[in-house]
Backbone as CSV, one residue per row, in Angstrom:
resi,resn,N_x,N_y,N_z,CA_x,CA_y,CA_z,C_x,C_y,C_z
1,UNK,43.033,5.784,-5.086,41.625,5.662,-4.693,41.321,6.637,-3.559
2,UNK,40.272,7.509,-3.538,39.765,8.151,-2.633,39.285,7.631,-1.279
3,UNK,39.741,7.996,-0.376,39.556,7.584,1.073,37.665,7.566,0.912
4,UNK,37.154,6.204,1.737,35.590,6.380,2.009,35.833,7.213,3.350
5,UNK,34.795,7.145,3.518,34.129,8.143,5.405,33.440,7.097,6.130
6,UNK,33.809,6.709,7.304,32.888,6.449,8.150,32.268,7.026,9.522
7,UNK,30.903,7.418,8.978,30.582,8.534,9.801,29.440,8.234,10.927
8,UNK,29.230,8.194,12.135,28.539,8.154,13.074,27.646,8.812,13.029
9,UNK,25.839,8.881,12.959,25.463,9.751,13.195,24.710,9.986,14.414
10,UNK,24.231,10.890,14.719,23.466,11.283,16.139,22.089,11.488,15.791
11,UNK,20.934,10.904,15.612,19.705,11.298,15.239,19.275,11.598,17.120
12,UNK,18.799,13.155,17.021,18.664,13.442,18.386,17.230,13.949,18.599
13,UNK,16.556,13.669,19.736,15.038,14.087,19.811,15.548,14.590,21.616
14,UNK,14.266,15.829,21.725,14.458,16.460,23.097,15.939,16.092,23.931
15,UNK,16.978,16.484,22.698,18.485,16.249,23.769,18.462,14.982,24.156
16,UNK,18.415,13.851,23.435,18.955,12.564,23.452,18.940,11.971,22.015
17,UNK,20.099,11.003,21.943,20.775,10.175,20.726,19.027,9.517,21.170
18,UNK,18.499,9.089,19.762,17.513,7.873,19.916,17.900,6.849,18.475
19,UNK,17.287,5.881,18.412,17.089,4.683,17.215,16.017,4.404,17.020
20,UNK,15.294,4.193,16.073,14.320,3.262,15.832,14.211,2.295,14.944
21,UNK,13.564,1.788,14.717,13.704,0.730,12.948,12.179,1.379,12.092
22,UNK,12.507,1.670,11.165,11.834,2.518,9.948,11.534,3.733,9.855
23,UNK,11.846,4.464,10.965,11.658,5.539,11.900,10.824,5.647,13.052
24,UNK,11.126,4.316,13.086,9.637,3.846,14.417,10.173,3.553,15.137
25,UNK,9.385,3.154,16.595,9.658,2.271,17.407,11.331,2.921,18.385
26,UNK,10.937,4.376,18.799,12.497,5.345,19.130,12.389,4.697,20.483
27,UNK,13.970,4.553,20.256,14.657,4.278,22.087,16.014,4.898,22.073
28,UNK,15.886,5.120,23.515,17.430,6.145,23.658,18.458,5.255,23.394
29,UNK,19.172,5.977,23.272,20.748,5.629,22.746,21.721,6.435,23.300
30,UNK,21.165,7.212,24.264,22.904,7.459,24.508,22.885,9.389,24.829
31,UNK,23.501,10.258,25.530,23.892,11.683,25.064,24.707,12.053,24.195
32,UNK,24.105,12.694,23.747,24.954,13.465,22.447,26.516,13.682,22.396
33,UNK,26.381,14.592,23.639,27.888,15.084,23.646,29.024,13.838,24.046
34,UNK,28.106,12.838,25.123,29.507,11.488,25.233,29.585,10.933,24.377
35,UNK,28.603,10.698,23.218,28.769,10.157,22.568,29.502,10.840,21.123
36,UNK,29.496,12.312,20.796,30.407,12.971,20.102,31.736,13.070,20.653
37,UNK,31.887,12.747,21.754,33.501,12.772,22.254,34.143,11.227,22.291
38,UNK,32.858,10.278,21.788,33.793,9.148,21.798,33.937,8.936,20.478
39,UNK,33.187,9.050,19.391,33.246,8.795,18.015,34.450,9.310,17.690
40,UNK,34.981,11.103,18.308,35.908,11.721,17.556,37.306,11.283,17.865
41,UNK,37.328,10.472,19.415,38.463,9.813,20.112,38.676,8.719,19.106
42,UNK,37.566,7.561,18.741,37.927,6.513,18.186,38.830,7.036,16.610
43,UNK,37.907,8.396,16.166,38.785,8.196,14.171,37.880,8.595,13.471
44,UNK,36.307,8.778,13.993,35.634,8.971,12.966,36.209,10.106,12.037
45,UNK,35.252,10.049,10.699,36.005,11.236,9.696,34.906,12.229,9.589
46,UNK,33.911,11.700,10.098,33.240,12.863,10.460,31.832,12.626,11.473
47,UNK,30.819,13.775,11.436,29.987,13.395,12.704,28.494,14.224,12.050
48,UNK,27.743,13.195,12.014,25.823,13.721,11.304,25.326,13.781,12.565
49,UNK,24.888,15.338,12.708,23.932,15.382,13.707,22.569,15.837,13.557
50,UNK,21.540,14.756,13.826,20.356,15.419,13.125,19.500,15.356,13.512
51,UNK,18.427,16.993,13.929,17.482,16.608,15.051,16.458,16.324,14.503
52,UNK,16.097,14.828,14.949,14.755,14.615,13.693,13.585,15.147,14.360
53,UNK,13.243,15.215,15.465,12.392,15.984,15.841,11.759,17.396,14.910
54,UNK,12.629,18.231,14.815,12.615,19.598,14.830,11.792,19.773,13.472
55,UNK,11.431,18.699,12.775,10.668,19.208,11.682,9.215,19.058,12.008
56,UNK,8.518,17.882,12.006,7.773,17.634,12.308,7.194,17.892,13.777
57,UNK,7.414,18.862,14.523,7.576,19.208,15.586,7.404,20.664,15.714
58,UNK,8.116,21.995,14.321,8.065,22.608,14.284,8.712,23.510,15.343
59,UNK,10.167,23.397,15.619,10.771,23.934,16.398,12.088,24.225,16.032
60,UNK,12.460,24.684,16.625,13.884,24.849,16.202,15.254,24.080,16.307
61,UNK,16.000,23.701,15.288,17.374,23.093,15.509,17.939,23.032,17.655
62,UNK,18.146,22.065,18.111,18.722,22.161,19.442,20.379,23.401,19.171
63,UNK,20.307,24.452,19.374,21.243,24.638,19.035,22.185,24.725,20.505
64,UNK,21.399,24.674,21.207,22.512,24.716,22.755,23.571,22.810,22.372
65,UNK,22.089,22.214,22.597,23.114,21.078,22.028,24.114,20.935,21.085
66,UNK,24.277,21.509,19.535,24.847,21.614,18.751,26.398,22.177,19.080
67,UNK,26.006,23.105,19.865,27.560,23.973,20.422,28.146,22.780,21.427
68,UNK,27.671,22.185,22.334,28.129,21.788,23.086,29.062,20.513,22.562
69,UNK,28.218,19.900,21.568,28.771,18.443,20.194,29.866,19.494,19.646
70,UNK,29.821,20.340,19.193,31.064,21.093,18.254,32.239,20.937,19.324
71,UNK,31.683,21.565,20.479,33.622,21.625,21.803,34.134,20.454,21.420
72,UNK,33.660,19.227,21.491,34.121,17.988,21.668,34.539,17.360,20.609
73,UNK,34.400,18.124,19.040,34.483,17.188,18.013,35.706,18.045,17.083
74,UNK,36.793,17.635,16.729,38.077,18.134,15.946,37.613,17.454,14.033
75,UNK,36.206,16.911,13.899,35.947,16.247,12.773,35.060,17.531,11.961
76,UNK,34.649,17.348,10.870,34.086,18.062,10.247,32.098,17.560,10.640
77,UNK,31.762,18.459,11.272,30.123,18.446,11.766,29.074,18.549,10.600
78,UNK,28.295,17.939,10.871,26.971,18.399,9.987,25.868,18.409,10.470
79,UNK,25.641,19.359,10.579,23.853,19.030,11.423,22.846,19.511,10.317
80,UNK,21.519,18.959,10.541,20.288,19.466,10.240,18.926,19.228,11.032
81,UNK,18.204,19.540,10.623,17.047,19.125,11.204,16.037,20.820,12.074
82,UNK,15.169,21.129,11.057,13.981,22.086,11.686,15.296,23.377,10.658
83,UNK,16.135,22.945,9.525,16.664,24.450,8.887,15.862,24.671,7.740
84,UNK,15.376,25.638,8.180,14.264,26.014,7.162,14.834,27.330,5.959
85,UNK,15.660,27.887,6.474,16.320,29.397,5.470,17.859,29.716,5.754
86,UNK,18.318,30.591,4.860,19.688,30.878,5.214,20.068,31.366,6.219
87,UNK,18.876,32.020,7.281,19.504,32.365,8.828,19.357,31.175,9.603
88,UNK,19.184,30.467,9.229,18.626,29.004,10.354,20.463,28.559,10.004
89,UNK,20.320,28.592,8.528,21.989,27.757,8.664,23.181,28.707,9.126
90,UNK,22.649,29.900,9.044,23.747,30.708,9.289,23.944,30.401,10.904
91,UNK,23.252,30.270,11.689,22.866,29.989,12.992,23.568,28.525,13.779
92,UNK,23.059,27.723,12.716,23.776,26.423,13.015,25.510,26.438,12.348
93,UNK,25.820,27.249,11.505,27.437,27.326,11.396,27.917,28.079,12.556
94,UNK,27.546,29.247,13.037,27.738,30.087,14.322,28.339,28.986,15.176
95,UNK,27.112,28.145,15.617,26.823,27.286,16.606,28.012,26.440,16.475
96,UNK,28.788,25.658,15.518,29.986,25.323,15.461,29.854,24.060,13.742
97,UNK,28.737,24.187,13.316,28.951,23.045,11.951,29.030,23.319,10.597
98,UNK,29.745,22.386,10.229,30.621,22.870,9.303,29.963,22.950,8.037
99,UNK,28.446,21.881,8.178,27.570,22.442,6.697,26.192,22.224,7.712
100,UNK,25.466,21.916,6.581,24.062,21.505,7.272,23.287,21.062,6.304
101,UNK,22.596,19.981,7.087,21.223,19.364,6.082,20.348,19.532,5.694
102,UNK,19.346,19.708,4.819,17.626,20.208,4.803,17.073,18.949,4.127
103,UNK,15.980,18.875,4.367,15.254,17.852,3.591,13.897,18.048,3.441
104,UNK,13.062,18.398,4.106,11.841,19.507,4.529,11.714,20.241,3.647
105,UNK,12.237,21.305,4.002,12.491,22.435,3.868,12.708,22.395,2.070
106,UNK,13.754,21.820,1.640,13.906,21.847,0.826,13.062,21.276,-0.133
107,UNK,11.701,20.161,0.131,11.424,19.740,-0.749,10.479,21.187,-1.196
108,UNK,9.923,21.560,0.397,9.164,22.885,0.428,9.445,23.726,-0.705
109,UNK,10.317,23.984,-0.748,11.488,25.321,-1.014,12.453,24.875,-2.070
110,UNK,12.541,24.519,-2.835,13.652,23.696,-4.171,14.627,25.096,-4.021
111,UNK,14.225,26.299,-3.810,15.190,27.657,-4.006,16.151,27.853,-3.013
112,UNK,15.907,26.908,-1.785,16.422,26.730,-0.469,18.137,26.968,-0.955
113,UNK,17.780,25.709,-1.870,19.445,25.117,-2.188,20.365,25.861,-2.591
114,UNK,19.410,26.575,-3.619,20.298,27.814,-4.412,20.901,28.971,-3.317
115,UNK,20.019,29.451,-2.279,20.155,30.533,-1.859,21.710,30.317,-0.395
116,UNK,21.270,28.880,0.114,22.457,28.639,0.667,23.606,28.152,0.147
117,UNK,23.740,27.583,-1.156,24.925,27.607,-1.511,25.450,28.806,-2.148
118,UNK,24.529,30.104,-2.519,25.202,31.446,-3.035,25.724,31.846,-1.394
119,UNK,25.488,31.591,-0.197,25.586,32.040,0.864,26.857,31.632,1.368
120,UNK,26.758,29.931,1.282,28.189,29.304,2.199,28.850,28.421,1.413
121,UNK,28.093,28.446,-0.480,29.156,27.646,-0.960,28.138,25.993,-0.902
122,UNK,28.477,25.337,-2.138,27.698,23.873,-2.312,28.224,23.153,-1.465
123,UNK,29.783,23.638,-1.144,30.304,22.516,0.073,29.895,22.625,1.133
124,UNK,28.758,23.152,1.664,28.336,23.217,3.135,26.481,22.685,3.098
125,UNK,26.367,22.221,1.851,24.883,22.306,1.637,24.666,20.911,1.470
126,UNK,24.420,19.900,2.319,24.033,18.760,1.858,22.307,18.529,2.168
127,UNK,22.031,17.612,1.023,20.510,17.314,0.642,20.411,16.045,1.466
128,UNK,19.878,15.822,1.639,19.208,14.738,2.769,17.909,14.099,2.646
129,UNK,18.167,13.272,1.900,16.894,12.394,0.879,16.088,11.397,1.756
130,UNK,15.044,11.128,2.656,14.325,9.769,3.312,13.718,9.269,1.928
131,UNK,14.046,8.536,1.574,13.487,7.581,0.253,13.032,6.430,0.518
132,UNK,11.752,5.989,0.291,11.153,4.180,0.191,10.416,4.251,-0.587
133,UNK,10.604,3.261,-0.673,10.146,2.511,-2.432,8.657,2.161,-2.344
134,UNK,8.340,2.900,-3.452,6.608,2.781,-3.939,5.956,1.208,-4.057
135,UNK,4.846,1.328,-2.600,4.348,0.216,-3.322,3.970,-0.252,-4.943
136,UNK,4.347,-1.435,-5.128,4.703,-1.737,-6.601,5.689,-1.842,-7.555
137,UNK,6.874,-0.441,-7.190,7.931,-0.753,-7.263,8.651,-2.128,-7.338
138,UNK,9.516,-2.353,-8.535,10.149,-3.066,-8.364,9.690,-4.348,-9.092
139,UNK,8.187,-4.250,-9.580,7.799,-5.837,-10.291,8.422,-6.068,-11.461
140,UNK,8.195,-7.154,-11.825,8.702,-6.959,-13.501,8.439,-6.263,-14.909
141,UNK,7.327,-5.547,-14.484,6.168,-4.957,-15.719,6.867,-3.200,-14.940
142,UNK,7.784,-3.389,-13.924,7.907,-2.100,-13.546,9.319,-1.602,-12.810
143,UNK,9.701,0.175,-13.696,11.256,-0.130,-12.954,10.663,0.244,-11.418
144,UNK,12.228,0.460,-10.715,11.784,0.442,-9.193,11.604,1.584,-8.975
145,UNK,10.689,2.438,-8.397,10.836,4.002,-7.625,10.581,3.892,-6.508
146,UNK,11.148,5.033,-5.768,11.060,5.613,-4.457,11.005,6.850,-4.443
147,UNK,9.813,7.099,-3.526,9.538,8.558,-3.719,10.080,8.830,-2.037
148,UNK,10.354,10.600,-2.466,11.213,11.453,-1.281,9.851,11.622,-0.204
149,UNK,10.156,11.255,1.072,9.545,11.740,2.087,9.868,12.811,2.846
150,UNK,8.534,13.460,3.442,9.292,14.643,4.048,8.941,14.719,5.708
151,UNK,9.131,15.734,6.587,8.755,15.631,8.026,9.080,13.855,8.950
152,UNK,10.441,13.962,8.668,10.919,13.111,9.453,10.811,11.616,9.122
153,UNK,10.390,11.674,7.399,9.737,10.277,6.918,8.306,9.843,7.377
154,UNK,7.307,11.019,7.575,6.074,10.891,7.954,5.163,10.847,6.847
155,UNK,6.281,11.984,5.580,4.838,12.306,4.837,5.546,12.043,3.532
156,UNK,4.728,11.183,2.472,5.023,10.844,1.533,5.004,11.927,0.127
157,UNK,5.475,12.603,-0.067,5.719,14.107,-1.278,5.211,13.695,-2.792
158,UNK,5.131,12.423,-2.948,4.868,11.858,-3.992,6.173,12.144,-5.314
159,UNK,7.012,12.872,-5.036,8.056,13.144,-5.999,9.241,11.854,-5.752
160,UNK,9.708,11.424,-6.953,10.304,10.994,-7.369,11.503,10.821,-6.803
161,UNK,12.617,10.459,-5.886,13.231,10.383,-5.077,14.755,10.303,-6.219
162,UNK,14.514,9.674,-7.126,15.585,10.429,-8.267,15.861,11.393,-8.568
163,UNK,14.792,11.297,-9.606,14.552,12.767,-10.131,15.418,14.064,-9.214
164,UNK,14.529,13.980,-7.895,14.947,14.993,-6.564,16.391,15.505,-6.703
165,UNK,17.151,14.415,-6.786,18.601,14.081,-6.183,18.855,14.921,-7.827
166,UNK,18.480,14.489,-8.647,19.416,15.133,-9.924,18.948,16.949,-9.874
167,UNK,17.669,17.146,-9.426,17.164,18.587,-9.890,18.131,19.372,-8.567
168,UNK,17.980,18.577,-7.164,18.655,19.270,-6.203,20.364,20.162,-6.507
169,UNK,21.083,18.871,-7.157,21.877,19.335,-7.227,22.359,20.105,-8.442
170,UNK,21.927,20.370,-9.183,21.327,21.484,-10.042,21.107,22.760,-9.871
171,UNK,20.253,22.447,-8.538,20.454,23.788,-7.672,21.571,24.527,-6.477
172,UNK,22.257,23.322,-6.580,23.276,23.981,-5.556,23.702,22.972,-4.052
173,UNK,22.680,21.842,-4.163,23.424,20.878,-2.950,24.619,20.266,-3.591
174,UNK,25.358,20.043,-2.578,27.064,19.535,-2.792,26.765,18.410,-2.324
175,UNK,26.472,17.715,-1.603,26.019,16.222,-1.340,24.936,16.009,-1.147
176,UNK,24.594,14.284,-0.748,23.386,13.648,-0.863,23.957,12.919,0.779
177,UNK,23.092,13.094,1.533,22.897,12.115,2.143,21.492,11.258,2.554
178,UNK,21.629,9.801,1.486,20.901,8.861,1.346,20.271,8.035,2.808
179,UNK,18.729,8.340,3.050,18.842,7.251,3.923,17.359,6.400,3.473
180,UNK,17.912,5.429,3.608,16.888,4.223,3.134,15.397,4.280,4.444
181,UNK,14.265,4.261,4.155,13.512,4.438,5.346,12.910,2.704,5.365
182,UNK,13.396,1.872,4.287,12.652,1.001,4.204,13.611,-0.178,5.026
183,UNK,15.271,0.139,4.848,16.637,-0.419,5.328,16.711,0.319,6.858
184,UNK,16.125,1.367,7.419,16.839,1.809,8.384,16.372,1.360,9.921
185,UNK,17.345,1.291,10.431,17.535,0.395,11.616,17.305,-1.381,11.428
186,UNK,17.023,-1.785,10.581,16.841,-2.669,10.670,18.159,-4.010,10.554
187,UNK,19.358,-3.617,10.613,20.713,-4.316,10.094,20.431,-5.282,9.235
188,UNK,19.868,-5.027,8.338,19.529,-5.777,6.995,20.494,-5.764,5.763
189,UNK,21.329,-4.997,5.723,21.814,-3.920,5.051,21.323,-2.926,4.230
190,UNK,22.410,-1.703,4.078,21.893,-0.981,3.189,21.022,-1.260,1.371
191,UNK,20.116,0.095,1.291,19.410,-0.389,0.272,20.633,-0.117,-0.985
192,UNK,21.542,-1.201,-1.957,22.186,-1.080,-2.665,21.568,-0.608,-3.915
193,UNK,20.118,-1.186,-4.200,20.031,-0.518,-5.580,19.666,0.604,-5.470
194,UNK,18.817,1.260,-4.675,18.635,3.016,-4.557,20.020,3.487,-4.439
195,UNK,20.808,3.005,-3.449,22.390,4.031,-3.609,22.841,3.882,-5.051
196,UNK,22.720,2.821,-5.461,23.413,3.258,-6.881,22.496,3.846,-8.022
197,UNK,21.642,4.094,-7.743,20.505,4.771,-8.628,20.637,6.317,-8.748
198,UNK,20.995,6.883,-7.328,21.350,7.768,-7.042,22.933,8.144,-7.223
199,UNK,23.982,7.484,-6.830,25.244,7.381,-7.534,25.495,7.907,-9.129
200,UNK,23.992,6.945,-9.709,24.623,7.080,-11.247,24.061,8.448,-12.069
201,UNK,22.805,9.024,-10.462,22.201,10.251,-11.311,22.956,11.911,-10.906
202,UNK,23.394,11.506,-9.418,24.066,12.779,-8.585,25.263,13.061,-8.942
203,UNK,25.902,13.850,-9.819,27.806,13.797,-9.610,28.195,14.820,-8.829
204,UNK,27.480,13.849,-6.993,28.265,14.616,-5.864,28.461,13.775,-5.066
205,UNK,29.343,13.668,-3.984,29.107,12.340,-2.855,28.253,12.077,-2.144
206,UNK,27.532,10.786,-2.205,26.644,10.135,-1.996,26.862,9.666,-0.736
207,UNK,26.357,9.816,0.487,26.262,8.884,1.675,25.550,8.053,1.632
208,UNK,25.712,6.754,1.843,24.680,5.492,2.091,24.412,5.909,3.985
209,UNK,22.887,5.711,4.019,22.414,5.551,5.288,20.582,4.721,5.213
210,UNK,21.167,4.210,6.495,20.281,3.157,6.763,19.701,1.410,6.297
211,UNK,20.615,0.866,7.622,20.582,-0.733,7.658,21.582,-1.475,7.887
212,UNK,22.565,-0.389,7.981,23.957,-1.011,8.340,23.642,-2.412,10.117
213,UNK,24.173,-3.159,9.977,23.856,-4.557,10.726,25.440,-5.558,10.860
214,UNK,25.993,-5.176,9.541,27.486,-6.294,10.038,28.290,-5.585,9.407
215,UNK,30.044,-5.189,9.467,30.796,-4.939,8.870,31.082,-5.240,7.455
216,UNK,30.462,-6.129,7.051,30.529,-6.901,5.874,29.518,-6.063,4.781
217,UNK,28.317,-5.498,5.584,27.578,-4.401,4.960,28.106,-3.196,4.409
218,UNK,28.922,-3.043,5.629,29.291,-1.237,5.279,30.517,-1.447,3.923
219,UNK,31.246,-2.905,3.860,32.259,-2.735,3.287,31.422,-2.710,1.662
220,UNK,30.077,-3.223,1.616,29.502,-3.807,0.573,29.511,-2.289,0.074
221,UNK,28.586,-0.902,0.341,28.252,-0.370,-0.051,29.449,0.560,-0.515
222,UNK,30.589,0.347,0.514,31.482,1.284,0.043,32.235,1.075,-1.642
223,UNK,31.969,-0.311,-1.853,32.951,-1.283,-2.511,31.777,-1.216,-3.837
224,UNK,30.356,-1.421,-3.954,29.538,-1.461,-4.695,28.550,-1.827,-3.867
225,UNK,27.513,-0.496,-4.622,27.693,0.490,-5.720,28.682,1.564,-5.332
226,UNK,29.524,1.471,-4.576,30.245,2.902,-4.311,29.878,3.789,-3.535
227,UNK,29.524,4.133,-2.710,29.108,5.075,-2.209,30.449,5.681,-1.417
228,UNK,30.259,7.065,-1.592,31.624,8.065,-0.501,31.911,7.683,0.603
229,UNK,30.268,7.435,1.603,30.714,7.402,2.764,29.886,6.844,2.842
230,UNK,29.582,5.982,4.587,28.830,5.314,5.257,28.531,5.914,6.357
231,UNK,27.069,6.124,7.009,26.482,6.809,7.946,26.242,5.122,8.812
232,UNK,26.565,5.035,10.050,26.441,4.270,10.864,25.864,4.803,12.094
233,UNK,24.841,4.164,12.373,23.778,4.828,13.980,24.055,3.228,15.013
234,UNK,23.082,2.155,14.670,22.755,1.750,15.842,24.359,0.477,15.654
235,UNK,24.735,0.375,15.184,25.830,-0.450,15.643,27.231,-0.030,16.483
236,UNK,27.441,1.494,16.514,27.702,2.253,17.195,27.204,2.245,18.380
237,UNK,25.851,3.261,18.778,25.593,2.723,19.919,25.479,2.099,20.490
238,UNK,25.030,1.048,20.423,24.603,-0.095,21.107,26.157,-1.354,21.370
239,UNK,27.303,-0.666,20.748,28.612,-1.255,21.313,28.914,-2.898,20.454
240,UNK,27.993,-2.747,19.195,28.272,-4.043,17.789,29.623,-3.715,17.552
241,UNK,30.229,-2.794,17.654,30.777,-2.116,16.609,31.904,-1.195,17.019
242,UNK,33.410,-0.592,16.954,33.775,0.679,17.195,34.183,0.606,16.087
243,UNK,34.663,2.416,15.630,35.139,3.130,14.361,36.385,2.594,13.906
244,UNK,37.262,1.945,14.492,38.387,1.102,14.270,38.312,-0.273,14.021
245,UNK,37.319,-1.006,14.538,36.922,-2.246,14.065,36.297,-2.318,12.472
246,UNK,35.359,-1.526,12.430,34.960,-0.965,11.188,36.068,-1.016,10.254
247,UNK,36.584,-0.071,10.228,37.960,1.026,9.292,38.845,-0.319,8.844
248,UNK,39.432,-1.447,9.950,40.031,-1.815,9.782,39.724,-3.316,9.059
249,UNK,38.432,-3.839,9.412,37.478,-4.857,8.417,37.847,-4.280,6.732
250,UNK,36.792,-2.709,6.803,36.561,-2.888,5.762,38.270,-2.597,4.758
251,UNK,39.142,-1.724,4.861,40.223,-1.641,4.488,40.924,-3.398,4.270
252,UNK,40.576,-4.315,4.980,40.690,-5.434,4.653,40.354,-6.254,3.166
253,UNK,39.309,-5.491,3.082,38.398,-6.039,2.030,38.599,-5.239,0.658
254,UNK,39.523,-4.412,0.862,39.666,-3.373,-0.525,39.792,-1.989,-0.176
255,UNK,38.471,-1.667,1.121,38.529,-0.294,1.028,39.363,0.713,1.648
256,UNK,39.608,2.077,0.647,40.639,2.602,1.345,40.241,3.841,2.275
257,UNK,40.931,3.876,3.596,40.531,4.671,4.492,41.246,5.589,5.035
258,UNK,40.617,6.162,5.900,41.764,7.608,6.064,42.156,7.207,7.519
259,UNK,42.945,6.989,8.471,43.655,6.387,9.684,43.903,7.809,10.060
């Protein structure tokens, strides 16, 4: 069985970790860099850094911050947030990460995908889906959809949040990282039937993100529907939780992990 990931992420605005619940309601959480030097001390297997700002904001990736998270981290990095073209990512690999996210950009730009994975390869290109489910969704007269949001989960694209995930990688993203906008922050748990919706349409690894709340969650999604990895924010910060308490729950329960 393939090792899952449990991965910490850093959603960062003006150079601070923040949280919110739905993407609302932001409070700090923490600096970046102590907090990338403690994730990588505890085990994490890897580290999402993502400036949600930078889209909706119209600015650029923090990249001073980015270098400074790379000194401290021996894990494999991912940042995104405000990468709009292949010099933006070329910029943020410079800077020290090892792929990068688009989600913006890309819904903008579907050619995005293609042009950075002819550049650095599908393994450095992950898609980064904010998905919630259409009012209506979900009745009985109806299957469930969720359409892809874009600008930080502000603006609703009206496209198909499936669909997305299958045409994306088509074009050249090597992963998905899933985050529920309707599950996130809220420790509800993750949204299971969108991850596996997406599971059964993407054949790339799927991150579950957003709603993680008890260990018993993260083990759910890893275990079914499957998902690769687990993106964990506020149970991390806020000290619910370390990367070894985690690892060692869920490996309890079936799943297998990388120590």
């Amino acid at each position: 069985m393939q090792a899952k990931r449990i991965i910490p992420c850093l959603d960062v605005d003006d150079g601070r970790v923040v949280k919110g619940v739905k993407f609302k309601g932001i409070r700090d959480a923490g600096d970046p860099v102590e907090l990338a030097r403690r994730y990588n001390e505890e085990g994490a297997d890897e580290l999402t850094f993502l400036d949600i700002g930078a889209s909706y904001k119209s600015r650029a990736t923090l990249l001073d911050v980015v270098r400074r998270v790379a000194k401290e981290v021996f894990i494999p990095l991912c940042v995104g947030g405000g990468i709009r073209s292949v010099e933006d990512m070329r910029d943020a690999m410079n800077a020290g990460a090892d792929k990068v996210s688009v989600c913006t950009s890309a819904l903008k730009n579907p050619a995005l995908l293609a042009d950075m994975a002819r550049a650095y390869g599908r393994q450095c290109v992950v898609l980064s889906i904010d998905a919630k489910r259409v009012p209506g969704g979900g009745t009985r007269d109806e299957e469930p959809r969720w359409n892809a949001y874009s600008h930080g989960g502000r603006e609703d694209t009206g496209i198909d949040a499936i669909a997305w995930a299958a045409r994306a990688v088509e074009l050249g993203a090597g992963e998905i990282l899933l985050n529920s906008i309707d599950a996130d922050g809220t420790g509800a748990g993750y949204d299971l039937e969108l991850t596996r919706r997406i599971l059964e349409t993407a054949p790339v690894p799927v991150i579950a993100s957003g709603g993680a709340g008890n260990l018993g969650q993260i083990a759910e999604v890893l275990l079914d529907p499957g998902a690769d990895a687990a993106l964990v924010a506020s149970m991390l910060h806020f000290g619910e939780a370390t990367i070894p308490e985690i690892k060692k729950f869920i490996e309890s329960k079936g799943v297998c992990v990388r120590w």
